[in-house]
C-alpha atoms as one frame of an Amber mdcrd trajectory, in Angstrom:
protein
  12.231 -12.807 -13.464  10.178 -10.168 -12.070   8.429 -12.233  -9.023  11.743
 -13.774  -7.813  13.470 -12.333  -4.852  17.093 -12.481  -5.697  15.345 -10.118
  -9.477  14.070  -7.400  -7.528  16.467  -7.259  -4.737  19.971  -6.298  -4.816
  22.119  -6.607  -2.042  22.134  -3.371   0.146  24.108  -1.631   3.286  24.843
  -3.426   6.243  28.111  -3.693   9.186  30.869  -1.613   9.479  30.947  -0.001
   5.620  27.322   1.184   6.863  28.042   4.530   7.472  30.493   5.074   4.239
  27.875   4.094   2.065  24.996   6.291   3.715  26.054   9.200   1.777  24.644
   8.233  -1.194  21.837   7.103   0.389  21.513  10.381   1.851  22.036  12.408
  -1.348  18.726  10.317  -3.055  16.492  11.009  -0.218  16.869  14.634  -0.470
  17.108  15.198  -4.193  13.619  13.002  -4.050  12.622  15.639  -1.793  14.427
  18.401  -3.829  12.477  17.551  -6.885   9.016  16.622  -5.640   8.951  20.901
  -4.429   9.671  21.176  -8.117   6.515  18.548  -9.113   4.507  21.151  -6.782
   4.826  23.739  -9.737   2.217  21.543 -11.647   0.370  20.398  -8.942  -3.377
  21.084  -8.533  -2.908  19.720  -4.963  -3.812  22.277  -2.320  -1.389  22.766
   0.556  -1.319  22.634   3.903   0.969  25.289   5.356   1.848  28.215   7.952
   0.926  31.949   7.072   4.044  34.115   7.187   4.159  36.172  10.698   6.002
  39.244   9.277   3.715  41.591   7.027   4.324  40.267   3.876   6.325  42.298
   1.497   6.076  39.995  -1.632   3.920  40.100  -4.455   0.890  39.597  -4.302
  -2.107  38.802  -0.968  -0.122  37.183   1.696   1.008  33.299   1.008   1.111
  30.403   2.949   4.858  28.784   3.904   5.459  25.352   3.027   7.374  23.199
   5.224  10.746  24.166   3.220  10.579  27.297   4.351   9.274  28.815   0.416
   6.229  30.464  -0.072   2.747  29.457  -1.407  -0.511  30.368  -2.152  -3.027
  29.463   0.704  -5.495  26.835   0.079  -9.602  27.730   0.363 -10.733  27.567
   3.648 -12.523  24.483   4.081 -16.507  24.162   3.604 -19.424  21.670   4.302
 -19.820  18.860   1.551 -23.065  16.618   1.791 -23.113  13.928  -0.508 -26.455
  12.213  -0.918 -25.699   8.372  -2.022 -28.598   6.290  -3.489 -26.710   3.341
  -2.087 -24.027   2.931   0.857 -21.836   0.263   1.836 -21.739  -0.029   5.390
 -18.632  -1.661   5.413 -17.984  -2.652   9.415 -21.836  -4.757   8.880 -21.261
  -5.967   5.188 -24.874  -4.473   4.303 -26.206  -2.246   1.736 -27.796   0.940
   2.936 -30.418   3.053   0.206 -30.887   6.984   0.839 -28.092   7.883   2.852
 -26.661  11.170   3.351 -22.844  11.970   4.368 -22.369  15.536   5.865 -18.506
  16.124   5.939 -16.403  19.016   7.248 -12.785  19.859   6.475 -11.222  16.902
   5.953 -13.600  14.699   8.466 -17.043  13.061   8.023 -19.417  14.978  10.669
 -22.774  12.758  10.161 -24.077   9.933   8.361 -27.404   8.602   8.422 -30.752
   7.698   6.089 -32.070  10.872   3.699 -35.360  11.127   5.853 -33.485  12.126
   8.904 -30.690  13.867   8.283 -30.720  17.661   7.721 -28.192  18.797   5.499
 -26.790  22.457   6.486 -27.856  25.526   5.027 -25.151  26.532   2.359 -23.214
  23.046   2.572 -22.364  21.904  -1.273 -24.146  19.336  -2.202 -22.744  16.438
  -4.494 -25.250  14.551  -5.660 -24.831  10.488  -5.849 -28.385   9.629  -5.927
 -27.947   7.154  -9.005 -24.886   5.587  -7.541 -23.519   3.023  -5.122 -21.322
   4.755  -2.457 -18.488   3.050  -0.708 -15.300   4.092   1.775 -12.364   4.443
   0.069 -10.637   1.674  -0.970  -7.087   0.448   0.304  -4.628  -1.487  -1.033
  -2.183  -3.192   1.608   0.436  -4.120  -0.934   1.863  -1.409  -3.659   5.277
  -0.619  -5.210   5.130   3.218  -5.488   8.137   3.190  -7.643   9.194   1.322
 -10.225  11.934  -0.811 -10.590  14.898   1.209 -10.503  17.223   0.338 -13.837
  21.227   0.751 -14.072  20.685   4.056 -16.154  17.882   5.113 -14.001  17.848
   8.730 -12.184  16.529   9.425  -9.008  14.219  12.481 -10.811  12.997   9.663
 -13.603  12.466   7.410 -10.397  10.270  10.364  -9.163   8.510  11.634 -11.674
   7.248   8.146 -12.070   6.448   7.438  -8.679   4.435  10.867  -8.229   2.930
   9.534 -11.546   2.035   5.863  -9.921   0.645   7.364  -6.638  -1.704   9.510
  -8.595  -3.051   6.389 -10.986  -3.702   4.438  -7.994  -6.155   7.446  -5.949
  -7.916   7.883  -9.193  -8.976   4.070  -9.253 -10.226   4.886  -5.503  -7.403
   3.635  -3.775  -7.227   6.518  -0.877  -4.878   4.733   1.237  -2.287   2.425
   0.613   0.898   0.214   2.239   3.940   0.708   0.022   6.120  -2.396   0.372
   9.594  -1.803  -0.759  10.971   1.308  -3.361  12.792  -1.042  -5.522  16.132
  -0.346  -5.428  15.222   3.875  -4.126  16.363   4.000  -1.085  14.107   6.028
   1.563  11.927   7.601  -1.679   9.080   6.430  -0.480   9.183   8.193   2.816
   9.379  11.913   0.388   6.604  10.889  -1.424   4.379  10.093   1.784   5.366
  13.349   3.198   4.874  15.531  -0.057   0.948  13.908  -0.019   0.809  14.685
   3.417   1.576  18.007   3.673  -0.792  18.301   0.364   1.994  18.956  -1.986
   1.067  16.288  -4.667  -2.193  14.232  -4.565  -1.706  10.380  -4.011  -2.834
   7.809  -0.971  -2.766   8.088   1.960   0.409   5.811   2.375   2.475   4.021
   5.172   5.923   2.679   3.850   8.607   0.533   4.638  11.570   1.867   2.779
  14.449  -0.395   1.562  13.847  -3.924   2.928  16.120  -5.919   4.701  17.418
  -8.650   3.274  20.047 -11.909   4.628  23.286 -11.728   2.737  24.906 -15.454
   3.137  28.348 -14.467   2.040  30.730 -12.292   3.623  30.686  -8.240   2.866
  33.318  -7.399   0.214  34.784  -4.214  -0.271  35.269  -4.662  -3.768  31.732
  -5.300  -3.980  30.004  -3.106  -1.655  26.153  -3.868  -1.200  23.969  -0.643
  -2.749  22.471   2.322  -0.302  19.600   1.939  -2.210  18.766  -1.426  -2.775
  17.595  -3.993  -0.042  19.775  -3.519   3.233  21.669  -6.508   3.749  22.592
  -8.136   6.962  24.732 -11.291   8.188  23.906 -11.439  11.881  21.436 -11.011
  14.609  23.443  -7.760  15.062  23.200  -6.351  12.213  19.608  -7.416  11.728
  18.379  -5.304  14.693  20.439  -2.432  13.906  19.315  -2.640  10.310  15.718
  -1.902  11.667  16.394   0.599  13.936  17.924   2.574  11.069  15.036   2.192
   9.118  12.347   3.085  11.645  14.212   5.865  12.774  14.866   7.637   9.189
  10.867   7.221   9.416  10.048   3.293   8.179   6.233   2.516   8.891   6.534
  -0.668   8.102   9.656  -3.686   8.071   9.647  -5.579   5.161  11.280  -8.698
   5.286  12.660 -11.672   2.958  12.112 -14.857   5.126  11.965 -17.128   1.322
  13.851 -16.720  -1.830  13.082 -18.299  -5.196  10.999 -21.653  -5.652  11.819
 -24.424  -7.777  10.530 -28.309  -8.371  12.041 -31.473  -8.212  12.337 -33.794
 -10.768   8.526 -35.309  -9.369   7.027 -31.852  -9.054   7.645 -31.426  -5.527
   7.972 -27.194  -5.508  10.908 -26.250  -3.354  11.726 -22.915  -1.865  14.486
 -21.065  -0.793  15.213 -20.340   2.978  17.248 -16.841   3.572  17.084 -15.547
   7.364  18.944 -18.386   9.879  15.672 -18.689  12.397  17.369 -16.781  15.231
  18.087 -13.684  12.738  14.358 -13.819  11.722  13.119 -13.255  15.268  15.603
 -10.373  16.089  13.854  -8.598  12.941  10.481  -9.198  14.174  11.161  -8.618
  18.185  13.290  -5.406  17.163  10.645  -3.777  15.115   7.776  -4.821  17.631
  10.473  -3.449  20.669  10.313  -0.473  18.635   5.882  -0.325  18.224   6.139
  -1.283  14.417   4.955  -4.116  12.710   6.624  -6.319  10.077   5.636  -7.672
   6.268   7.197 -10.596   5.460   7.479 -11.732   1.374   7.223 -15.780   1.330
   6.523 -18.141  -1.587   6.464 -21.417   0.701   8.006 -23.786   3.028  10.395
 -23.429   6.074  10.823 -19.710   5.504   7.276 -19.210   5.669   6.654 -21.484
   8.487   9.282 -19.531  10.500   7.781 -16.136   9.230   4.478 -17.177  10.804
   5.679 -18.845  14.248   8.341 -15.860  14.411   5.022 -13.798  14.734   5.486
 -11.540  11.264   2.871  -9.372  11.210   1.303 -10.200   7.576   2.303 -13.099
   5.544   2.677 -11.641   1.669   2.217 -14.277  -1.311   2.324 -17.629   0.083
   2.142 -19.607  -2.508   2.706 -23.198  -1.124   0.032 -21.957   2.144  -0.980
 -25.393   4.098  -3.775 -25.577   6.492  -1.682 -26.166   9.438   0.045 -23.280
   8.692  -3.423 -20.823   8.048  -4.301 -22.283  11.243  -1.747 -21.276  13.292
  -2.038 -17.700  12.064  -5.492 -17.820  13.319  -3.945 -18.673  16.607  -1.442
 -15.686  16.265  -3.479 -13.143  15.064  -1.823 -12.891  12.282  -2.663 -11.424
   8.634  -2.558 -12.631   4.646  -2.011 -10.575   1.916  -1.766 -12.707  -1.418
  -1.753 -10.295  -3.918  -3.461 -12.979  -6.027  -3.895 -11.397  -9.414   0.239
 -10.274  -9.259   1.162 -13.935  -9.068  -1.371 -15.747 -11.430  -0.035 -13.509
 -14.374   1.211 -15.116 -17.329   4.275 -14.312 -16.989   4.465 -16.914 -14.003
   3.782 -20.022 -16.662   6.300 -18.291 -18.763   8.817 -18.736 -15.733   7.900
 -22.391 -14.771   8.056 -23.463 -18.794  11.927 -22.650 -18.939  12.717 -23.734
 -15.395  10.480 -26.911 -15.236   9.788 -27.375 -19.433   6.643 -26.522 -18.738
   5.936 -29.927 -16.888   5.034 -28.395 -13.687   2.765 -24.987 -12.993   2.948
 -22.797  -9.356  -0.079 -20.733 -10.567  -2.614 -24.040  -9.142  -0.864 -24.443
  -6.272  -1.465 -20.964  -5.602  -4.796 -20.859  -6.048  -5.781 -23.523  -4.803
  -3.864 -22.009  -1.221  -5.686 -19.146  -1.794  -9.115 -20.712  -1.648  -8.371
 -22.740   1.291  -7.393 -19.397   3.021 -10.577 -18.018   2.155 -12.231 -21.285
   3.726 -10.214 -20.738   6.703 -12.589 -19.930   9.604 -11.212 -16.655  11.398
  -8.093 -16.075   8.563  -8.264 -12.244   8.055  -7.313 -11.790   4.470  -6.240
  -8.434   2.992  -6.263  -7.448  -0.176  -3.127  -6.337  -1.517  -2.585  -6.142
  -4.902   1.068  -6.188  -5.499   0.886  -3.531  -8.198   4.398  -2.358  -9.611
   4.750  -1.187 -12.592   6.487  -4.138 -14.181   3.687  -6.554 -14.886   0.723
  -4.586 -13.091  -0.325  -1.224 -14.341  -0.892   0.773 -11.473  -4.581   2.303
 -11.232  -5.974  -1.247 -12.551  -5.304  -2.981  -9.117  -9.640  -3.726  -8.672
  -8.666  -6.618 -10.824  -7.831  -8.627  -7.394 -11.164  -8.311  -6.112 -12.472
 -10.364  -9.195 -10.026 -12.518  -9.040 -10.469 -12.765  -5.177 -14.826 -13.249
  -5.917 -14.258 -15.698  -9.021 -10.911 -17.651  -8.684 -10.934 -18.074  -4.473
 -14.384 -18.453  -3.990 -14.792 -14.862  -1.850 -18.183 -13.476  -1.610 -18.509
 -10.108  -2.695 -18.859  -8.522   0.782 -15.607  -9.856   2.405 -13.893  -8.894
  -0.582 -14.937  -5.236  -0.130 -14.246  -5.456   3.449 -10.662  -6.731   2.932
  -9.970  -4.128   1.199 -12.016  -1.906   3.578 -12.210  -3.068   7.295  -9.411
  -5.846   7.494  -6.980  -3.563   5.739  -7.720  -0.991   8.179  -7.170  -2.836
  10.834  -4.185  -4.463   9.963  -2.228  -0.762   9.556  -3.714   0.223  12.339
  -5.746   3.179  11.140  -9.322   1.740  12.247 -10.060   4.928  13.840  -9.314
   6.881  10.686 -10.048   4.686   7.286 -12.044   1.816   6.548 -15.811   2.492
   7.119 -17.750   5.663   6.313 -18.329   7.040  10.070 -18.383   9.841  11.985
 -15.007  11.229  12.992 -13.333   9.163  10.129 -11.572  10.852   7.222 -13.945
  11.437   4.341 -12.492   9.159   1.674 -15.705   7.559  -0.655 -15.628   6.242
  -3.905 -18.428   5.561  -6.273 -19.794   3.453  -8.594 -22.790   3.321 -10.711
 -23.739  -0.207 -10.320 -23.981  -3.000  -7.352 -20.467  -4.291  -6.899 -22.393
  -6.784  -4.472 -24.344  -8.232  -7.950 -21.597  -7.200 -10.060 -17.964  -7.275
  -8.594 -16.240  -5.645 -11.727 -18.191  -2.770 -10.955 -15.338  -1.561  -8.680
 -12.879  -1.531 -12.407 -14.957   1.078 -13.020 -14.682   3.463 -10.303 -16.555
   7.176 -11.090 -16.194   9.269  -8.159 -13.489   9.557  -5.758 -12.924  11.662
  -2.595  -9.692  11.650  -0.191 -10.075  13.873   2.856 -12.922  15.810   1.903
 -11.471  16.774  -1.559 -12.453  15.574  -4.868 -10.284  14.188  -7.135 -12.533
  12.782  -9.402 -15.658  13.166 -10.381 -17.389  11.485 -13.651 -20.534  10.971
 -12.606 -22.738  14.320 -11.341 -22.293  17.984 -10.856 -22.516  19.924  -7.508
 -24.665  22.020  -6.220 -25.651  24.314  -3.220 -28.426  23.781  -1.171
């Protein structure tokens, strides 16, 4: 089934056949990278790059060089944008704000303040939002760039799609997002954060974490070697912290990790889940990637394994279905965060699973919930909003679905659910400084809206405008003009 671990996750590289196998590995990652400089044919993207320093001799003005060495024509040099917003959420307060003005310069936001009393500079293009509800951009803290990878699949299909999922999910007015796993594609993920980047494709703003790592219980078998591009595998505390030093240092932002398997029920309804990692292998994957200044995402459904996730100190806790209090107190205590992805995991689908394994006599989707709500009753739990969106279930682009389910199924006002997807997300990757609020210094990523998502939740379904580093890449709602 799609949510189950053992589905999605096929064994990967690990111990001494490590290096044998990385050649295949290898090959993916740079005919990702081979073919997303092809996707740049069709791009509309504009690109960051060097000017040739020999007198060009080519066709043409003089290009720009792209970070393959090819050439490309320059991008526009950057202007002054003011966008007057009838309405602005001032997400690090949780308060509306009317009249505001946001003055932004290259890719950064220079000034923000109220109509009356900021002066908008002569010649700046002005986009005018005067009817609308103006908010930072939005980020998602749990995605699956690409889909998953099938046994006739091709790295290009893999690709094309991806590029294709990235671009879905910054039209919906996601501007930054945490990929968590490539689904059986290897390092992928780290091409397509590097091709947005250097402003080769349009997509989010993204920080990855590559393969996985998952705990193989059996003993390696050459005539059954584990896949380069699938979930690394490892069988000791050994491998575990060389497995995410190989990650990190082909360029992992993230560690994801498997601390629970599958759930099931006993014959009186009990649910029961499946511990991977021994406890001591757990905390070499956490210690290794926080030894190395990286943080780790661990995917649990429920007992031990998540109680060892959250006392081995894993960064976020992801799904949690069977969540008690003791345990949402204790990552209080630890500082740590949860991501449910709530909308991924009260699908259909999910009954459908729990009909043919339990006859229907026993449901996960109200235990889940009703773990969810008591999170959000949790005084001091910082809950992100992650959607979980993949491509197998959940169409990516439609991902604002979790902040409705988040306001009407958990019992989440309006505001926190805006700032979990605003502030706490922010926070949680890191990237305060950067993303998160509409400030001063901050990278100019709004979206808009032409209703009150604080009356009307849904309203963020319905995303008009969006803007990622001073760019827009949609706009359905107003034309420009110059001042």
């Amino acid at each position: 089934m799609p949510f189950t671990t053992s589905a999605r996750l096929t064994p990967g590289s690990a111990g001494s056949r490590r290096q044998s196998l990385l050649g295949k590995s290898e090959r993916s990652l740079m005919r990702c990278r081979f073919i997303l400089t092809l996707v740049v044919a069709v791009s509309l993207s504009a690109i960051t790059a060097q000017v040739p320093p020999a007198r060009w001799r080519g066709a043409g003005p003089t290009p720009c060089v792209g970070s393959d060495g090819g050439v490309l024509q320059c991008p526009p040099a950057a202007g002054v944008i003011a966008v007057r917003a009838g309405h602005l959420f001032d997400s690090n307060v949780g308060r509306m704000l009317p009249r505001q003005v946001v003055i932004i310069s290259g890719e950064r936001i220079t000034e923000v303040g109220p109509e009356s009393q900021t002066k908008i500079p002569v010649g700046a293009q002005v986009i005018d939002l005067g009817r609308a509800t103006v908010l930072p951009g939005l980020i998602d803290a749990h995605t699956h760039m690409f889909n998953l990878r099938r046994p006739s699949g091709t790295t290009e299909g893999s690709v094309l799609i991806a590029v294709q999922n990235a671009q879905a999910d910054l039209r919906a007015g996601f501007t930054t997002a945490r990929d968590m796993s490539t689904h059986g594609n290897g390092y992928g993920d780290l091409a397509i954060r590097d091709a947005i980047n250097q402003g080769r494709i349009d997509g989010p703003r993204y920080q990855v974490s590559t393969r996985g790592i998952v705990w193989g219980p059996a003993p390696a078998s050459s005539a059954a070697p584990d896949n380069p591009l699938d979930s690394e595998v490892v069988r000791s505390v050994e491998e575990a912290r060389a497995a995410v030093r190989e990650q990190i240092g082909r360029g992992a932002d993230w560690i994801k990790l498997f601390p629970t398997g599958d759930y099931s029920f006993t014959t009186t309804g009990e649910a029961m889940y499946k511990v991977t990692y021994p406890m001591l292998v757990l905390q070499a994957l956490i210690d290794e990637t926080h030894l190395l200044g990286k943080k780790a995402a661990c995917h649990v459904f429920g007992g031990e394994g998540q109680r060892n996730a959250i006392i081995a100190g894993c960064d976020t806790i992801e799904h949690a279905f069977g969540l008690t209090q003791e345990q949402a107190d204790l990552m209080v205590q630890k500082g740590l965060y949860y991501d449910p992805t709530f909308v991924r995991y009260t699908e259909p689908n999910l009954d459908d699973h729990d009909a043919k394994s339990a006859g229907g006599k026993y449901r996960m989707i109200p235990i889940f919930e009703k773990a969810v709500t008591m999170a959000v009753a949790t005084k001091g739990l910082k809950i992100m909003m992650g959607s979980g969106v993949d491509g197998s279930t959940y169409s990516h682009g439609t991902q604002a679905l979790d902040f409705e389910a988040l306001v009407k199924l958990a019992g989440m006002s309006p505001i926190r659910a805006i700032q979990a997807a605003t502030t706490i997300n922010a926070e949680a990757l890191g990237w305060q400084d950067r993303v998160g609020s509409i400030e001063k210094g901050k990278y100019a990523d709004l979206i808009a809206v032409s209703g009150d998502p604080l009356v009307d939740i849904t309203e963020l379904q319905r995303v008009r405008f969006v803007m990622k580093s001073g760019k827009v890449v949609r706009n359905d709602m107003v034309q420009s003009a110059s001042k």
